[in-house]
N, C-alpha and C positions, 0 to 999 in steps of 0.2 A: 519600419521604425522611422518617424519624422523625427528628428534630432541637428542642432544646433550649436556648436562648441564655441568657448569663447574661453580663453585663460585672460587670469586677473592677475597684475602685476605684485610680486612680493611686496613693493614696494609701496602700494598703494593706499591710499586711506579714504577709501569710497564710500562710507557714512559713519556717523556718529561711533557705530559699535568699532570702527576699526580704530577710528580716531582716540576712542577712549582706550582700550587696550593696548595702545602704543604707552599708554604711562606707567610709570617705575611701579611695579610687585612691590606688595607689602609681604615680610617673612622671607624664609631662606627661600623658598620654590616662587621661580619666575616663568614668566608666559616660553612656551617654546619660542623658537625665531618664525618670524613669517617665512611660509611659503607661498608659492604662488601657486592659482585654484582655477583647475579646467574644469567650466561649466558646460553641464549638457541639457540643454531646454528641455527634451521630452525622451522620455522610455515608458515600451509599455512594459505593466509587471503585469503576469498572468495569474490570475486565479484559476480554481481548480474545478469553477463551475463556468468556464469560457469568457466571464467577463474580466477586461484589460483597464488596470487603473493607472493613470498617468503620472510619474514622477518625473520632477527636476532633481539632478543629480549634481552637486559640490563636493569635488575629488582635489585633495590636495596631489600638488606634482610629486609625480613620483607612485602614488600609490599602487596603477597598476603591476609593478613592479617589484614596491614592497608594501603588501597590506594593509590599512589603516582599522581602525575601528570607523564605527559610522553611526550619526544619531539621525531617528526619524523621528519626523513632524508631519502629524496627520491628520488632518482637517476638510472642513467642505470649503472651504473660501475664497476658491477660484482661484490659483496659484499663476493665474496669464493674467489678472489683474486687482482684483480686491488685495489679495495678499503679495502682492508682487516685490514690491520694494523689501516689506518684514524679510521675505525669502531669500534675499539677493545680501540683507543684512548679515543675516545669520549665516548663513551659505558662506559667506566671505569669512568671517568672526573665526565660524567655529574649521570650518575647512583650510582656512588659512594659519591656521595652528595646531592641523595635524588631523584631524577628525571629520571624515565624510561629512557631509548634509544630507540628506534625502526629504526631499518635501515630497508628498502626495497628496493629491485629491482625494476624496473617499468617494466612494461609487456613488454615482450618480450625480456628482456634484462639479463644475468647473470641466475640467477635460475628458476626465473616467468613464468609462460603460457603464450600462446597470442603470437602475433607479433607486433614489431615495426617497423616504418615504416617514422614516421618523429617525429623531435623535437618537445615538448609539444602538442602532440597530442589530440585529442578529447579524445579520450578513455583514456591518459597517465592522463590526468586534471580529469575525472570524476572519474576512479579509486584512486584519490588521494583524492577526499573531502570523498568515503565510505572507507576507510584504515582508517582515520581521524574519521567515526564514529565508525566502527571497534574497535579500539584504546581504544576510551573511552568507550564501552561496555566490556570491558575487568576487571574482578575483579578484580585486581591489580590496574587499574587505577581509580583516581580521579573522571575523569569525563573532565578534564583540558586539552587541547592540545596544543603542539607548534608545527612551524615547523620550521625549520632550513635547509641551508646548503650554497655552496659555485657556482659561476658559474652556470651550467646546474641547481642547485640544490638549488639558490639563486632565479633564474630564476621562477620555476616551484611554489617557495613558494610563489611570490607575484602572479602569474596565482590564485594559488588555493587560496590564500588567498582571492582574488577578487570576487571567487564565494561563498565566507560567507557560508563554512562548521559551524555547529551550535555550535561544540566542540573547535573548534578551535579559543584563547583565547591571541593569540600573535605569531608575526613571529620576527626571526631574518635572513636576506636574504644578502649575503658577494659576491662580487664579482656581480654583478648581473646588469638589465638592465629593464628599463620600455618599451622599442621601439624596435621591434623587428626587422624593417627595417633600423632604420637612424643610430641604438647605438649597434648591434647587431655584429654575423661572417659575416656580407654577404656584405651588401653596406654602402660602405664609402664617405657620404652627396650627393646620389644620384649616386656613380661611383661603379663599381665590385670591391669588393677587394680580395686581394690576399688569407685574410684569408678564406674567401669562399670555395678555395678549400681545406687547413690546416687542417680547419675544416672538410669537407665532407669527406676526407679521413679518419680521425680516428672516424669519426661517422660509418662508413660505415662496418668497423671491430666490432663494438658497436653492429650493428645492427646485424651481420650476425654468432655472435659468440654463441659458445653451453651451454649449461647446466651442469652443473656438474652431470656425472651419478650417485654420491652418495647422491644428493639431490634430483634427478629430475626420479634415479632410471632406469628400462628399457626403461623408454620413452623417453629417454635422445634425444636421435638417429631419433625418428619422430619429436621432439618436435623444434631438429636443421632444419631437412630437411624442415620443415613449417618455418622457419625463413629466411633459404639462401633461399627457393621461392620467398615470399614475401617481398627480400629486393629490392629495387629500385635503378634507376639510381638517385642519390637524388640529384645529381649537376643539372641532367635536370630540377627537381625539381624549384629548386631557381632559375637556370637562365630563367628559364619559369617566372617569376613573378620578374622582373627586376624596376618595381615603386611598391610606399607603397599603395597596393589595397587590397581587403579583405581577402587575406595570409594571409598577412603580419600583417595586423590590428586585426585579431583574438588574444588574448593574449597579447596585448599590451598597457599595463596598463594605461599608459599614455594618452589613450583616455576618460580613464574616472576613475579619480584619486577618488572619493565617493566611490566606488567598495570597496576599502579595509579598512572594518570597525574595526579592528583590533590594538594593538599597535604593531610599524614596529621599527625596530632598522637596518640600511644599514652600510656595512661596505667594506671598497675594502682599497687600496692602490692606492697611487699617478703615482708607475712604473703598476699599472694596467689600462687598457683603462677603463675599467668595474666602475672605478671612477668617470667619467663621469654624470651618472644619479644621484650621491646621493644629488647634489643641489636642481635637479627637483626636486627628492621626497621631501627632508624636506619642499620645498616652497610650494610642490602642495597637499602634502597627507592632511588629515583634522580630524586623530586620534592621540594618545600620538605618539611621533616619537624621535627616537633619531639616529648618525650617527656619522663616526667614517673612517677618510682614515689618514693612516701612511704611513710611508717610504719605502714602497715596493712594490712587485709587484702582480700576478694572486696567491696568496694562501694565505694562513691562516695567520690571525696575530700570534699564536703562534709558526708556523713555520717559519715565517719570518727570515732572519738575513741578517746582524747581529743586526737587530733592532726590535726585535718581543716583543709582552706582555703576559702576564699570564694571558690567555684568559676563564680560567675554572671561576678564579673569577670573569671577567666579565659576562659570561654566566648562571651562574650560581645564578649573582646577580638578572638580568633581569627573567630570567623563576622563580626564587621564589617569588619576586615583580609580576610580571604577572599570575602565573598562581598556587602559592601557597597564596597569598596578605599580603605578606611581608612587611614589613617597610624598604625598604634595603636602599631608599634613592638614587635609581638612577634618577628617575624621577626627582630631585631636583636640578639635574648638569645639564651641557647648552646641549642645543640641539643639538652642532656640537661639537666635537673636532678633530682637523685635527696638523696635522707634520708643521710644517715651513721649510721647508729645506733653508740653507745659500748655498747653490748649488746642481748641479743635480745631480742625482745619476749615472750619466755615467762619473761627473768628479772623483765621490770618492769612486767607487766601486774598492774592497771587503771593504773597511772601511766603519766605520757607517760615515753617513751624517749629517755635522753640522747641528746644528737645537735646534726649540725647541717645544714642544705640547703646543697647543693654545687653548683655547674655545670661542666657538658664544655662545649665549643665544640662538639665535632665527636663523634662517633664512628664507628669507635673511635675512645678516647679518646689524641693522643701523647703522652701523659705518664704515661700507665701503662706499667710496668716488670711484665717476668716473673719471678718468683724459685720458685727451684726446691729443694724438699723431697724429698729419697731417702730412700725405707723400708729400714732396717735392720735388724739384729738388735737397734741399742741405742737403735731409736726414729727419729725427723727427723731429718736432716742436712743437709748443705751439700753434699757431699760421697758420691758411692756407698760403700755399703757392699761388705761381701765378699757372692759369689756365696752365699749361702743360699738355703737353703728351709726355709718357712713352711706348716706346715698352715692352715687355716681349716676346721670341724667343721660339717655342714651342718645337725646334729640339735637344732638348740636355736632356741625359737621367740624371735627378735630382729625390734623394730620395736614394741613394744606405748609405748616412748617417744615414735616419729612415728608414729602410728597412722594418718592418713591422707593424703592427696595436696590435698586441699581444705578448707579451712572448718574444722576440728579442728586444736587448734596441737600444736606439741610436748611434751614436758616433761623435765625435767631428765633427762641420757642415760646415765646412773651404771648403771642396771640391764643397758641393753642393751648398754652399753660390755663387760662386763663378762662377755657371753656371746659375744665376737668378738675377731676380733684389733683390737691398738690398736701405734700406734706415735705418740709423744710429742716433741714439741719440747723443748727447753731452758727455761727461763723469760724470754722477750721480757724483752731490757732497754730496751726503749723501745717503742709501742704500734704498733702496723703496722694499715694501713688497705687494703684492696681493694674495688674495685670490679672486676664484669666475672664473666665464666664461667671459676672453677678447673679446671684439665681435668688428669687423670687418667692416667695410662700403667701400665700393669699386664703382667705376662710371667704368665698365669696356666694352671695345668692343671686338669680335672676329672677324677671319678674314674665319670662318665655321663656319656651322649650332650650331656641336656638340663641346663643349667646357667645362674644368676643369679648375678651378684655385685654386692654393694650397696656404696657406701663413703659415710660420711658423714663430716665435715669440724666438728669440732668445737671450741669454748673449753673447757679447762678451768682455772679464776681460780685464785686463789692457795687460796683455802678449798678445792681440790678438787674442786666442780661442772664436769658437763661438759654446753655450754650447746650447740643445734646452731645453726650458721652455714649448712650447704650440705652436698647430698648430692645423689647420682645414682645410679641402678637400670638393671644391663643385663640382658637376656637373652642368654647367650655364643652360642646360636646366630645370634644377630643380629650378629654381630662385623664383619663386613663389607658387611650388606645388612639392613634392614628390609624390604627388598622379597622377596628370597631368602633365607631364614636357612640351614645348611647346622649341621649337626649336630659337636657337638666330637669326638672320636676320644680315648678314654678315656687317661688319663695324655700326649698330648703338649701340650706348653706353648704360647701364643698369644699375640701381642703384640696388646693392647688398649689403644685408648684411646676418653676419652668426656669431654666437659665435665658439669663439674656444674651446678645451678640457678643460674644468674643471680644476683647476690649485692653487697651493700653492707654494709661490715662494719668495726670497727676491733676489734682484738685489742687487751686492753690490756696496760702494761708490767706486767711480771711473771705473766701467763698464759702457759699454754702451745695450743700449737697442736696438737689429735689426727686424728690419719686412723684413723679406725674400719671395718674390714672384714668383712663377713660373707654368707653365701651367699641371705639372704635380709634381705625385711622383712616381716613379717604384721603387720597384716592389708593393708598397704597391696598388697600384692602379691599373687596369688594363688600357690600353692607349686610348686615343681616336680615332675614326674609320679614323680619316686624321691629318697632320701635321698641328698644330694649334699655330698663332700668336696671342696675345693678346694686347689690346692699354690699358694703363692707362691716364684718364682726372685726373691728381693730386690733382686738385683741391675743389674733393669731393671723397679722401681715406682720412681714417683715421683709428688709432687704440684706443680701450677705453680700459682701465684699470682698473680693479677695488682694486683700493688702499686701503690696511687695515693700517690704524694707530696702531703704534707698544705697547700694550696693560703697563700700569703705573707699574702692579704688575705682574709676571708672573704666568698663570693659574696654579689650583694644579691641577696634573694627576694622580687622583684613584686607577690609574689600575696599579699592576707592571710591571716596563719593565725589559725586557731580555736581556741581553749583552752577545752576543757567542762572540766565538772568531773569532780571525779575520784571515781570509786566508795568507800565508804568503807572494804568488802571485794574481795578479790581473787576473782575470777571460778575456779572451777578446770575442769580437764579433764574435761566429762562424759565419763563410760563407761571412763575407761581404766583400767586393771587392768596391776598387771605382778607380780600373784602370781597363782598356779594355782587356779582353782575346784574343782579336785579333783585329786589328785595325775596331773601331767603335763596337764591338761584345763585351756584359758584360755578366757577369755567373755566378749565385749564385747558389752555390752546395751546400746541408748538406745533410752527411746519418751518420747514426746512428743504426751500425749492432746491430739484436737481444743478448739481452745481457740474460739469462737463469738465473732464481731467484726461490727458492725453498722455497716454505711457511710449515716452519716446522708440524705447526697444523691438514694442511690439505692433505699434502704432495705432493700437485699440486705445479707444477713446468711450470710458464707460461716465455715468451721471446718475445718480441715486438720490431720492427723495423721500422722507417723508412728512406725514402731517397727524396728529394725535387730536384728538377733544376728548375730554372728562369733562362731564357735567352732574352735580347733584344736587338735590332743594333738600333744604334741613327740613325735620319732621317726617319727610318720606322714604321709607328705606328702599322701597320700588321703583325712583323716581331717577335714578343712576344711570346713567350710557357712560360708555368704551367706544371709542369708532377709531380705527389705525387704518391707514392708507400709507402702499410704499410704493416705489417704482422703480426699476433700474432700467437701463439702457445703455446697450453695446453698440457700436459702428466703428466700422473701418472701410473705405471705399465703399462698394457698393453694400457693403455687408449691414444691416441696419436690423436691429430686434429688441423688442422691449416687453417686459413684463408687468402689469400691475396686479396688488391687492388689496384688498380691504377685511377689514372684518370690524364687523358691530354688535356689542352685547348689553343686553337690557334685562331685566327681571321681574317675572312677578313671586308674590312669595312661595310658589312650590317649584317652580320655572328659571333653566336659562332661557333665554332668547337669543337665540346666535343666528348672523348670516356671516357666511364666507363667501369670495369671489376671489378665482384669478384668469387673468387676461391675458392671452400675446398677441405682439403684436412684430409684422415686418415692412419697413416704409410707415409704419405709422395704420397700417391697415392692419383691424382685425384678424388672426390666424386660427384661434383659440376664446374659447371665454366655456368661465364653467362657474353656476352658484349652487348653491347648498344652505338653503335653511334646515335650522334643527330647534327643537324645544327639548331639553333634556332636562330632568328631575333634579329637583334641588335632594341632595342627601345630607342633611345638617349642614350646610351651608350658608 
C-alpha cells in the first residue's frame, strides 16, 4: 500500500466549504464542533475479481477508536488531480464534522486497475455496491454508508443505490438523472443531440488517461497501455442505439422507482438541465425524500454565484439524521424547496437574480393549479380558437439563441423568435408564477416521414425582449414510443403531447407570455434527414401551466445563503453567432487552449484543451458538421504523457458519418494512435 498521512488542524478553514460552515446554524441543531482530519492519499480496495480501486480516505480524529459513519464519492475524474481540490474540500467539510470521506476512482479511471470502457458500466455499478461493503468493514467505520456526489457522480448513486448495497443507509445524488436515454448526454426527446458528442469527447480523454506513477508505481506504464487498447469508438457506441432499448434501459431508474429503498435528497439548479428529473423523483420515489434546485447551473450549491449556500450545514445535517440518528429536524421541513426567480438568469447575469426560496410540503405540489393557453390565429387565449391551420417552414436555421442542452446559457430570443411561428399572450395584468413541468398538446402534420418539433415557452417584458423560460424538443416519430418510433405518414395530422423542462418562474405584470414554434433547434439538435414543413390544426394546441399561488407568509430558508461578489462586467455568450458567416453558412467556434496548473501537493502539473465547430447552411439538412478536439496533459519531472481526441460527424439522409481518434503520447512522441471510421444507419433520426 502507497499511502500518505497528513492531519488537518481543528482549527482550520482551508477552503470556502469550511469557511462557510464556520457561520451560526439556523434552527435548534447546530453543526457539531470541528475536529481535526487524518488524510490518507491512497488505499487499495480490492474487488472480488482481483482488480484494486484507489481511495483517498478523510478520517475524523479519533475515529479509529470510535467509529464514525462514512460517505462515498465515486467517480472517474482523476482524484491526483482533476478532482483534487473538490476532494480535499469535502474531505475537510464533511470529516471535520464527524463523518468519513472516501473518494474513489472507478475502475479504470485516475489511479484504479481495470479498464473502462462506458458510462455506468456493469463492472463500474458492481464494484460500487463491494467498496460500499468494503467501507463499512473498516474499523473506523460505523457500519453506516452514504453516497454522495454531483453529475457522473449523482448519476452512479441512484444506479447503485437501486441495487440495495446492505450498508448503504441514505444517498444525497446533485445534478443527476433518472433516464438515461430521454434526460441524459445523448438524445434530446427522441433527436441526437449536440451534447452527445461534448460529452464523448471529454469522456474519451477519461477513458484513455494514465495512472499516476507514484501511486500506481512501475506498473503505471502497462496499466495505461491496457486502457488506450481498450478504449472505444464510444460515439459509435451510442449512435448505435439511437431509441430507448436495453442500453439505454439498463440503469435507468425510472423504470422502476421501488429499486431505491433508501432516503434520497436530489439537488441541481434551474440553469442546469439535470433539474429536470427532481419532480419525477419526489413524485415517483416511495422512501423519505427531500429536494432542492437554486439559481444556478451544472455545480455545486456551495460554489455556485453569486447565489450559492453553505452547503456543509446542509450535508452534514442530512448524513447525521441518516446515518448517525440524529434529531436534526430536516425531515420535518417540506419536501421541495426551489428559487423563484423574478427573471432569467440570461436577463441578470453576473448579478444575483431577483427572487425568492419557496417550499412544497409534498410533491406534487396541491396547490398548484393548471391553466390552460390555446394557440390561435390571434395569439394565447383562454379560450379555443377557430379550427385553423398554421404552416411552420422547416428551412430556416432556429436555436443559435439556446445553443446547447448543457453549460452554454441562452440569449435573448428576438432572432430566433422571429424565424418561427410565435403566438402572444395579452399583457399580464398581475405577475403569474409556476412552478412544475408546462406540458404541451399539439394536432401537428409533416410534410416527411422524419420530423422534429421544438416549442419553446418564452417572456417577452414590456421593452419587447423575449427572455426563455422552458422549452421541449420531440422527435415526431417518437410520438408514441421512444422504444418504437414509427415513422409520420406525410400530410396526416397527429395528436401530441410532451412536458417541457422542469421550471420555476414568475412572469411579471405587464409581460406577455410566447409559445414559440419551430421544426428544429441547431445546433442543439442534430437536423432531420430532409427539409421538413410542418402544418398546425390550432384548434387543438395548447399550453398548460402549472400556476403556483404566491405563498401568505414567505417560507423560512434553513440553510445559509452565500452572497459573492458580484463581477463588475457581464460575462457574455461565448461562440454564439446569429448572423451568417457567409451568406446562408453559420459557425460556432470555441477553443479553449491548454491552460497548465500545478497542484502544489502533488506536484503534477496537468493542462486540458479544447476546441468545438458547428457548422450548418439553411435549406440543407445534410449540410451540418460536429468536429470536438480535446487534449490533456500530465508532467511531473521526467514523467511527461498526453492524450488527444477528436471526433467528426456529418450526415447524409440515411447515414451517420462518424470518425473517431485517440492519441498518446510521451515527451511529445507518439505511443499510441488508433481511428475508427463508421457509417451507421440513420433510424428515424
Amino acid at each position: 500500500m502507497v499511502s500518505r498521512r497528513t492531519v488537518i488542524g481543528a482549527g482550520l478553514a482551508a477552503s470556502p466549504l469550511l469557511a462557510a460552515s464556520s457561520r451560526a446554524s439556523a434552527g435548534a441543531w447546530a453543526l457539531p464542533p470541528r475536529r481535526a482530519v487524518q488524510v490518507t492519499e491512497h488505499v487499495w480496495v480490492p474487488m472480488a475479481d482481483g482488480v484494486r480501486l484507489s481511495a483517498r480516505l478523510f478520517l475524523p480524529a479519533g475515529a479509529p477508536s470510535a467509529p464514525v459513519p462514512a460517505v462515498l464519492e465515486y467517480i472517474p475524474y482523476r482524484k491526483r488531480d482533476a478532482y483534487r481540490a473538490h476532494d480535499t474540500a469535502w474531505g475537510e467539510a464533511l470529516a471535520g464534522h464527524g463523518i468519513a470521506y472516501v473518494r474513489i476512482d472507478v475502475r479504470g479511471s485516475g489511479d484504479s486497475e481495470g479498464v473502462l470502457v462506458d458510462e455506468y458500466d456493469a463492472p463500474e455499478l458492481r464494484d460500487g455496491v463491494e467498496a460500499i461493503a468494503w467501507i463499512a468493514r473498516q474499523p473506523w467505520c460505523s457500519g453506516a454508508v452514504g453516497m454522495r456526489g454531483i453529475s457522473w457522480g449523482g448519476i452512479n448513486t441512484l444506479q447503485i443505490a437501486a441495487m440495495r448495497p446492505r450498508a448503504l443507509k441514505a444517498i444525497m445524488a446533485l445534478g443527476c438523472t433518472d433516464d438515461r436515454y430521454a434526460n441524459d448526454a445523448h438524445y434530446i426527446g427522441g433527436a441526437l443531440g449536440h451534447t452527445n458528442l461534448q460529452w464523448g469527447i471529454g469522456f474519451k480523454t477519461v477513458m484513455a488517461g494514465p495512472p499516476d506513477p507514484q501511486i500506481a508505481g512501475p506498473a503505471w506504464e502497462a496499466m495505461w497501455r491496457q486502457r488506450l487498447e481498450a478504449t472505444p469508438p464510444i460515439m459509435e457506441t451510442w449512435l448505435s442505439h439511437q431509441t430507448f432499448d436495453g442500453y439505454w434501459r439498463r440503469g435507468s431508474v425510472a423504470l422502476d422507482w421501488g429499486a431505491i429503498a433508501v432516503p434520497t435528497y436530489v439537488v441541481s439548479g434551474w440553469q442546469d438541465t439535470y433539474s429536470n428529473p427532481i419532480g419525477r423523483l419526489l413524485a415517483n420515489l416511495k422512501v423519505p425524500r427531500k429536494g432542492l434546485i437554486g439559481p444556478w447551473g451544472h455545480t455545486y450549491p456551495w460554489l455556485a454565484e453569486p447565489m450559492g449556500l453553505d452547503w456543509t450545514f446542509e450535508e452534514v445535517r442530512w448524513w447525521s439524521h441518516w446515518l448517525n440518528g440524529e434529531a436534526t429536524g430536516i425531515m420535518d421541513e417540506p419536501m421541495l424547496r426551489a428559487f423563484m426567480p423574478y427573471e432569467t438568469w440570461a436577463q441578470t447575469r453576473p448579478a444575483e437574480i431577483p427572487g425568492r426560496w419557496i417550499a412544497e410540503p409534498a410533491w406534487p405540489s396541491p396547490s398548484i393549479r393548471s391553466r390552460v393557453f390555446h394557440l390561435t390565429p390571434q395569439g394565447l387565449a383562454d379560450r379555443p380558437g377557430p379550427a385553423a391551420r398554421v404552416e411552420v417552414a422547416g428551412d430556416r436555421v432556429v436555436g443559435l439563441t439556446k445553443p446547447e442542452w448543457l453549460d452554454r446559457p441562452p440569449i435573448e430570443q428576438s432572432p430566433d423568435d422571429a424565424l418561427s411561428r410565435t403566438f402572444d399572450s395579452a399583457p399580464l395584468t398581475q405577475a403569474l408564477e409556476i412552478l412544475g413541468y408546462p406540458q404541451v398538446r399539439l394536432r401537428v402534420a409533416a410534410d416527411r416521414p422524419v420530423a422534429k418539433i421544438a416549442v419553446r415557452v418564452t417572456e417577452v417584458t414590456a421593452q419587447g425582449q423575449s427572455w426563455l423560460v422552458s422549452y421541449g424538443l420531440r422527435n415526431l416519430t417518437h410520438r408514441d414510443s421512444d422504444a418504437e418510433p414509427a415513422p409520420m405518414a406525410p400530410g396526416r395530422f397527429y395528436d401530441v403531447e410532451f412536458p417541457l423542462f422542469m421550471v420555476g418562474h414568475r412572469f411579471a405584470a405587464g409581460s406577455r407570455i410566447r409559445v414559440v414554434i419551430s421544426e428544429s433547434l441547431w445546433p442543439l439538435a442534430w437536423s432531420s434527414p430532409e427539409t421538413v414543413n410542418l402544418t398546425l390544426a390550432l384548434g387543438r394546441c395548447s399550453l398548460d401551466l402549472p400556476v403556483r399561488p404566491p405563498e401568505a407568509i414567505p417560507a423560512a430558508m434553513p440553510i445559509p445563503i452565500l452572497h459573492a461578489a458580484v463581477p463588475t462586467t457581464a460575462a457574455t455568450a461565448p461562440g454564439v453567432v446569429t448572423a451568417p458567416v457567409a451568406p446562408g453558412r453559420y459557425r460556432i467556434e470555441l477553443d479553449s487552449p491548454p491552460q497548465p496548473a500545478t497542484n502544489p501537493e502533488t506536484g503534477l502539473t496537468t493542462a486540458r484543451g479544447r476546441r468545438e465547430i458547428s457548422e450548418f447552411t439553411e435549406g440543407d439538412p445534410n449540410s451540418g458538421r460536429w468536429r470536438h478536439e480535446a487534449e490533456s496533459r500530465w508532467t511531473r519531472g521526467d514523467w511527461d504523457c498526453g492524450v488527444r481526441a477528436t471526433i467528426e460527424l456529418t450526415s447524409t439522409p440515411s447515414e451517420f458519418v462518424l470518425s473517431e481518434s485517440v492519441t498518446a503520447t510521451q515527451h511529445g512522441k507518439t505511443v499510441f494512435e488508433r481511428r475508427k471510421d463508421s457509417r451507421i444507419p440513420r433510424r428515424l433520426v
